[in-house]
C-alpha positions in Angstrom: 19.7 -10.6 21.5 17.1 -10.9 24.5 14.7 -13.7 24.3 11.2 -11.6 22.5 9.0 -11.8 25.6 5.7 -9.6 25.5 5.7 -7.4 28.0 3.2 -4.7 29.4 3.2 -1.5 27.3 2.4 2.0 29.2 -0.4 3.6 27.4 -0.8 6.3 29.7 -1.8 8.4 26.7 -4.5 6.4 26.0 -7.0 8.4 28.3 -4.7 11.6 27.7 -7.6 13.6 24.9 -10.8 12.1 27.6 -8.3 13.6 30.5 -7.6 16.8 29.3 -10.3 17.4 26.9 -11.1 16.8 23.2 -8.9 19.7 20.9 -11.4 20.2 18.7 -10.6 21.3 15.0 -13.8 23.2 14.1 -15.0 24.5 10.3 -13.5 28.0 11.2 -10.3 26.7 12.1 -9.5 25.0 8.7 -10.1 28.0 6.9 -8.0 30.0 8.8 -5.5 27.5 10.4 -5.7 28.6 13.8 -6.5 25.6 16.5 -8.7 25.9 19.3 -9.0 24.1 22.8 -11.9 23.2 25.0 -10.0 22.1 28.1 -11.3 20.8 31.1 -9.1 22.3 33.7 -10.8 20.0 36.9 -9.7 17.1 35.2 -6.7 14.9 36.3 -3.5 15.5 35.0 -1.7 13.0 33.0 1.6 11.7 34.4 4.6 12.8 32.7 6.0 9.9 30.3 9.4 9.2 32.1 11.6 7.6 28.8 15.0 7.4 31.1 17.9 7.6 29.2 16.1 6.2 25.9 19.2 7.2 23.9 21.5 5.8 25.6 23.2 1.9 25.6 20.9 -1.2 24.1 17.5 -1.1 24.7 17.1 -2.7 27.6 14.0 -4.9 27.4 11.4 -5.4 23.9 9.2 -2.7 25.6 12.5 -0.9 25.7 12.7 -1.3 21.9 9.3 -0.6 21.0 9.2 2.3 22.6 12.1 3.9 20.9 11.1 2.8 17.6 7.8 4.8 18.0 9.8 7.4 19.3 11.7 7.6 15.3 8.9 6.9 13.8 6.7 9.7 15.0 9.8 12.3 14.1 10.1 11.1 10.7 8.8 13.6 7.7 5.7 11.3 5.8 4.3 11.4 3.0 0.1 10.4 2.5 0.7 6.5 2.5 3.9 6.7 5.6 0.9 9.0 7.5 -1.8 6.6 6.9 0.5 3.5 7.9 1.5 5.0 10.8 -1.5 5.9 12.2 -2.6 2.4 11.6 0.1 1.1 13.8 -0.8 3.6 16.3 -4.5 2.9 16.2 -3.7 -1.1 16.6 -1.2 -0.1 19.6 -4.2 2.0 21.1 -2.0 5.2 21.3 -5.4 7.1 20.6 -4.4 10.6 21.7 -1.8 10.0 18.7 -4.0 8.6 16.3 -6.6 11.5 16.7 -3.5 14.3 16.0 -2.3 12.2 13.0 -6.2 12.3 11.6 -6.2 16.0 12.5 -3.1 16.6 10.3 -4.4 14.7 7.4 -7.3 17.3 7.6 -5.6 20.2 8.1 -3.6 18.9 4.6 -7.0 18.0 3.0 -7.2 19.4 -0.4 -9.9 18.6 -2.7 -11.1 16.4 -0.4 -7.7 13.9 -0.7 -6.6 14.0 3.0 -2.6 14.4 3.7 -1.2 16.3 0.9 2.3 17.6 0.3 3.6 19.3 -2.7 0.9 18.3 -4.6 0.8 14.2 -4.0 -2.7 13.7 -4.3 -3.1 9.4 -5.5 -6.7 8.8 -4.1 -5.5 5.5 -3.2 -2.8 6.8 -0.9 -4.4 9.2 0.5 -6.7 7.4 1.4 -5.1 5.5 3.7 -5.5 7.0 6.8 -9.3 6.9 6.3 -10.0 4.3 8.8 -7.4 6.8 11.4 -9.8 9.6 11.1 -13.4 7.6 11.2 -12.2 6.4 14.6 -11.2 9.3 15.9 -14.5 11.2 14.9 -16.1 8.3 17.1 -13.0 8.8 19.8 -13.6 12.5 20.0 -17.3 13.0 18.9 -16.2 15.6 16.8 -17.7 16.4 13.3 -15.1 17.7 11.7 -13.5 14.2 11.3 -16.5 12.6 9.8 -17.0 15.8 7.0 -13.4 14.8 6.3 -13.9 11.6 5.6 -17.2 11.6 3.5 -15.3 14.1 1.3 -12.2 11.7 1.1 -15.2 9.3 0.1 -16.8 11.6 -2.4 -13.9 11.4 -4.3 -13.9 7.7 -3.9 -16.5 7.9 -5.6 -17.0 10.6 -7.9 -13.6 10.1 -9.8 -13.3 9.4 -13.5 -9.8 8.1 -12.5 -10.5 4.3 -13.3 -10.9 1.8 -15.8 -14.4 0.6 -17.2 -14.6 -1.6 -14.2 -14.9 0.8 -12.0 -11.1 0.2 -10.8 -9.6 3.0 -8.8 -5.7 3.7 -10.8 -3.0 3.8 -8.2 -1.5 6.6 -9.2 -1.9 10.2 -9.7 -4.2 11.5 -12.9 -3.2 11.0 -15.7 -0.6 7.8 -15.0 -2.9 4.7 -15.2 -1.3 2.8 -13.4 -2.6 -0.1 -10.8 -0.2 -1.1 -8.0 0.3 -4.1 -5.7 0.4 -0.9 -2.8 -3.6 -0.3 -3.2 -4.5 -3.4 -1.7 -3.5 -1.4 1.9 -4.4 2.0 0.9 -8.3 2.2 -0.2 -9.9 -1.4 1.0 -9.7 -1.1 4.2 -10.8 2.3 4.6 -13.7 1.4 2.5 -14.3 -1.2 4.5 -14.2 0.8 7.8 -16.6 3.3 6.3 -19.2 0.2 5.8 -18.7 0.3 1.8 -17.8 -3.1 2.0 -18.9 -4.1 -2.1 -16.6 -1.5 -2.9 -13.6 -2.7 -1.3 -14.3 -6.0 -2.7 -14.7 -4.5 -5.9 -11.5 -3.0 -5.7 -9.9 -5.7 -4.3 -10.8 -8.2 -6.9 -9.8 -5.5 -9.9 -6.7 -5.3 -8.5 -5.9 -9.4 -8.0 -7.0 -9.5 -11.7 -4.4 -7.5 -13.2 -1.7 -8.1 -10.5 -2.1 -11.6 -9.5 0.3 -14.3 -10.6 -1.1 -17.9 -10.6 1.8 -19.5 -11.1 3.8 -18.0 -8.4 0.6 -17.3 -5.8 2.6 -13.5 -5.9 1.6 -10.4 -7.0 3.5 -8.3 -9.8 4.0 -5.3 -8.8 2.5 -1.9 -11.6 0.4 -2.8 -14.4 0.0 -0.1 -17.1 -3.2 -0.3 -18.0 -3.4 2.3 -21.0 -0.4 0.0 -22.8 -2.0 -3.6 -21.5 1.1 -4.6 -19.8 3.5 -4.4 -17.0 5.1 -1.7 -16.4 7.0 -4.0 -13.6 6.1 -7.3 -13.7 8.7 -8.0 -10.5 7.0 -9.6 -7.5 8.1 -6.8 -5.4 8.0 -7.8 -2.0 6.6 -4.8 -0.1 3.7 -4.7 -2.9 3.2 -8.2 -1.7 3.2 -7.7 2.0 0.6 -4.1 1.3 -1.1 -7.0 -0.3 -1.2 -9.8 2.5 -1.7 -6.9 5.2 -4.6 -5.0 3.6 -6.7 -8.2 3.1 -5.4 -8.4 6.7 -7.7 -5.5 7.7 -10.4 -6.2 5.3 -11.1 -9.9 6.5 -11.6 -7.7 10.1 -13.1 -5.2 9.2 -16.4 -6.8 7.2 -19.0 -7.5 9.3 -20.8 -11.0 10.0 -23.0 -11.5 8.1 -20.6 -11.5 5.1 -18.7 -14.6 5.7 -18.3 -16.1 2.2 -16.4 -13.1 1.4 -14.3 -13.3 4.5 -13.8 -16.7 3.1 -12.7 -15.5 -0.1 -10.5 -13.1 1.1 -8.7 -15.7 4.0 -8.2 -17.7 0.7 -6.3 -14.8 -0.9 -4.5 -14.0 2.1 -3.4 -17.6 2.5 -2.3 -18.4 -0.3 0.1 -14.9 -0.9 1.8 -15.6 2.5 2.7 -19.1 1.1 3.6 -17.6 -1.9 6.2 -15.4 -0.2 7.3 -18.5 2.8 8.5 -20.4 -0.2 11.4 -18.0 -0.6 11.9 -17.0 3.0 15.7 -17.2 3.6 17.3 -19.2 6.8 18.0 -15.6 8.4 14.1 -14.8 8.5 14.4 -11.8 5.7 13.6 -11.9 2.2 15.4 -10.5 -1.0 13.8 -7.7 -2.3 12.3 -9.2 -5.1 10.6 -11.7 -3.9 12.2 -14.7 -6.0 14.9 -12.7 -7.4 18.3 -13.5 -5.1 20.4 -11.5 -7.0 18.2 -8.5 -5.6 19.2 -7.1 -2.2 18.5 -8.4 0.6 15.4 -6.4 3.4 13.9 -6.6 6.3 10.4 -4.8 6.2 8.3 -8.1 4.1 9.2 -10.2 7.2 7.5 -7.7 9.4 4.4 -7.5 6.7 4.3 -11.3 6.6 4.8 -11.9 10.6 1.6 -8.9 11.3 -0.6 -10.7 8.6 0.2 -14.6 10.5 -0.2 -12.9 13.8 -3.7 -11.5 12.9 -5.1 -14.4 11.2 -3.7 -16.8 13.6 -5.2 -14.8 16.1 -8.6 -14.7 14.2 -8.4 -18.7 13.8 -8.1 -18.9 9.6 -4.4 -19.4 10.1 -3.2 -22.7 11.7 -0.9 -22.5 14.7 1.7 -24.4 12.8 2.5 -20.7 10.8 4.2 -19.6 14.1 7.2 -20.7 14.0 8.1 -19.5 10.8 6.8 -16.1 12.2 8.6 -15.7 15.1 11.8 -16.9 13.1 10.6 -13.7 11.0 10.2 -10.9 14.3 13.5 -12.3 15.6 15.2 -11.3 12.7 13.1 -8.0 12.3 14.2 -7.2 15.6 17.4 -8.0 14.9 17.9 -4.9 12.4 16.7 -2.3 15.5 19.2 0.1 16.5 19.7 1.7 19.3 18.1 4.6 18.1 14.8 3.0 17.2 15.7 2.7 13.3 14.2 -0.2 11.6 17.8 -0.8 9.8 17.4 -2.5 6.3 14.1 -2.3 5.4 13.4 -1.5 1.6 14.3 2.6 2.3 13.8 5.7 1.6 13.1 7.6 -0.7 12.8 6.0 -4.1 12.3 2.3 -2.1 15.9 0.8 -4.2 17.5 0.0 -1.7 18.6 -1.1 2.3 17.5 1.5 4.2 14.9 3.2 6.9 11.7 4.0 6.0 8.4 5.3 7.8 6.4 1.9 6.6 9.1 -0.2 8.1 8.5 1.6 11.4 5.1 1.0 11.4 5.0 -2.5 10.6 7.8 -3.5 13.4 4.7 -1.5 15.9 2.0 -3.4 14.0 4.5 -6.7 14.0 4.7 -6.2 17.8 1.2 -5.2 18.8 -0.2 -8.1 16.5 2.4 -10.6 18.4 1.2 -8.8 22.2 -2.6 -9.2 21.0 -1.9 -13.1 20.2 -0.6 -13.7 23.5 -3.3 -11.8 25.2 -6.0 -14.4 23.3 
């Protein structure tokens, strides 16, 4: 494989909605599904994307590769969490024209006020995770129907008898009480990004009380909280990497003058990542369960891990001397890329049992590569 340089991407579609003008979804429009444009003919054109044979032979540079994994990843079929996580990467890549359609989607599938429902998959938690998507791109856009959108998706947030006596938000869908290593990337950070920062903390510390292992610095992955026990106790290793990733975005997202709990949360972050680097294998991956080798083997944790170092590296609450092992990590991500833009091996599609692709992998080999890109650029 090609030495992993960090080359220029072409965001061309960057300036593509300010170009063209803002599609606006108004009130009307929900209710009756039709979509209406306010163009602004006089404005430049955008220049067509040219991909070149994109299909065709190895990729032949990482921008190369990149590019055709966002090109998979956008024509996969998502669920709420896969939309959410993928409009994360994009938002981190600044693809903005994308991130605003992926928020319009999730309100044009808002029901109840959960954003991004399908057949009836409405976990507050998951849905929720393309909260921070939409806030930016009623900010991108300046239109309102984004923000109505997400103070209903926080309405819920708030309003739901779906927790325990703490006031912790249950993972999955009513009735299962059920908390899950996955929340820790699903509702923080979009509380965060909405400014209810005591709440994500809230929800973040229920969590690392039921899921947290002290002896392992890992996180089990489903606690049943009706019964008062696991129902899988296995340090799952994508559970852990939502984990390390979403306190990722919550250190960022909380404003200054709440240091001591960025402070707690580097902590937290810190010490999961080391709880995961102690069973990283010489290829860079790690076995599906974290410390179980007999489990099979994946690709999408090193990804997880290699954003999270990136970012706090980055940020200056990770020391430079975490580097190596993450580039030893990417290199091997990128290894699993094939020519088609499928993140080979990750921990698949769709009951997660296996070596597969999945949207999530996707999205953290752009976040994995935009977090690298953004280091260099420091």
């Amino acid at each position: 494989m090609e030495k992993l340089e960090n080359s220029g991407n072409n965001n061309s579609r960057r300036n593509f909605i300010k170009n063209t003008g803002v599609i606006s979804l108004g009130l009307a429009g929900l209710t009756s599904g039709a979509i209406y444009c306010q163009s602004n003919t006089s404005g430049p054109k955008p220049p067509a994307k040219k991909r070149g044979n994109l299909f065709s032979g190895k990729p032949s540079s990482l921008q190369d590769r990149i590019e055709r994994v966002l090109v998979a990843t956008i024509g996969m079929q998502r669920f709420n969490w896969e939309q959410g996580t993928v409009a994360q990467a994009l938002l981190e890549m600044g693809e903005y024209d994308l991130v605003v359609s992926f928020a319009r989607a999730a309100i044009m599938r808002q029901v109840e006020g959960r954003f991004s429902v399908i057949s009836g998959n409405m976990p507050i938690n998951d849905c929720s995770s393309i909260g921070e998507a939409v806030l930016f791109a009623g900010k991108f856009t300046g239109d309102p129907i984004f923000l109505k959108g997400a103070n209903e998706m926080l309405n819920v947030i708030k309003n739901t008898n779906h927790k325990n006596n703490e006031g912790i938000i249950y993972h999955t869908q009513e009735p299962t009480k059920f908390f899950m290593s996955d929340s820790f990337y699903m509702l923080p950070p979009f509380l965060a990004a909405a400014g209810e920062y005591d709440e994500a903390l809230k929800q973040i510390e229920g969590y690392r009380k039921y899921l947290y292992n002290e002896k392992e610095h890992l996180y089990s992955h489903i606690w049943d909280a009706p019964n008062k026990k696991f129902a899988r106790e296995d340090f799952w290793g994508i559970g852990n990497g939502w984990t390390a990733a979403g306190l990722t975005r919550v250190i960022k997202l909380l404003p200054g003058n709440r240091q001591e709990d960025k402070k707690r949360l580097i902590v937290y972050v810190k010490d999961v990542v080391d709880g995961c680097l102690k069973y990283l294998r010489e290829d860079g991956l790690f076995h599906n369960v974290i410390n179980k080798p007999d489990s099979f083997v994946e690709v999408n944790l090193s990804q997880m891990i290699s954003y999270t170092i990136f970012r706090g590296v980055a940020a200056g609450y990770f020391e430079s001397t975490y580097l190596e092992k993450a580039e030893k990590m990417r290199k091997a991500a990128n290894e699993h890329v094939d020519n088609l833009g499928y993140v080979q091996n990750v921990c698949g599609i769709p009951n997660f049992d296996r070596p597969y692709v999945a949207p999530e992998g996707q999205a953290f080999y752009l976040l994995m590569e935009t977090a690298s890109k953004d280091l260099v650029k420091k």
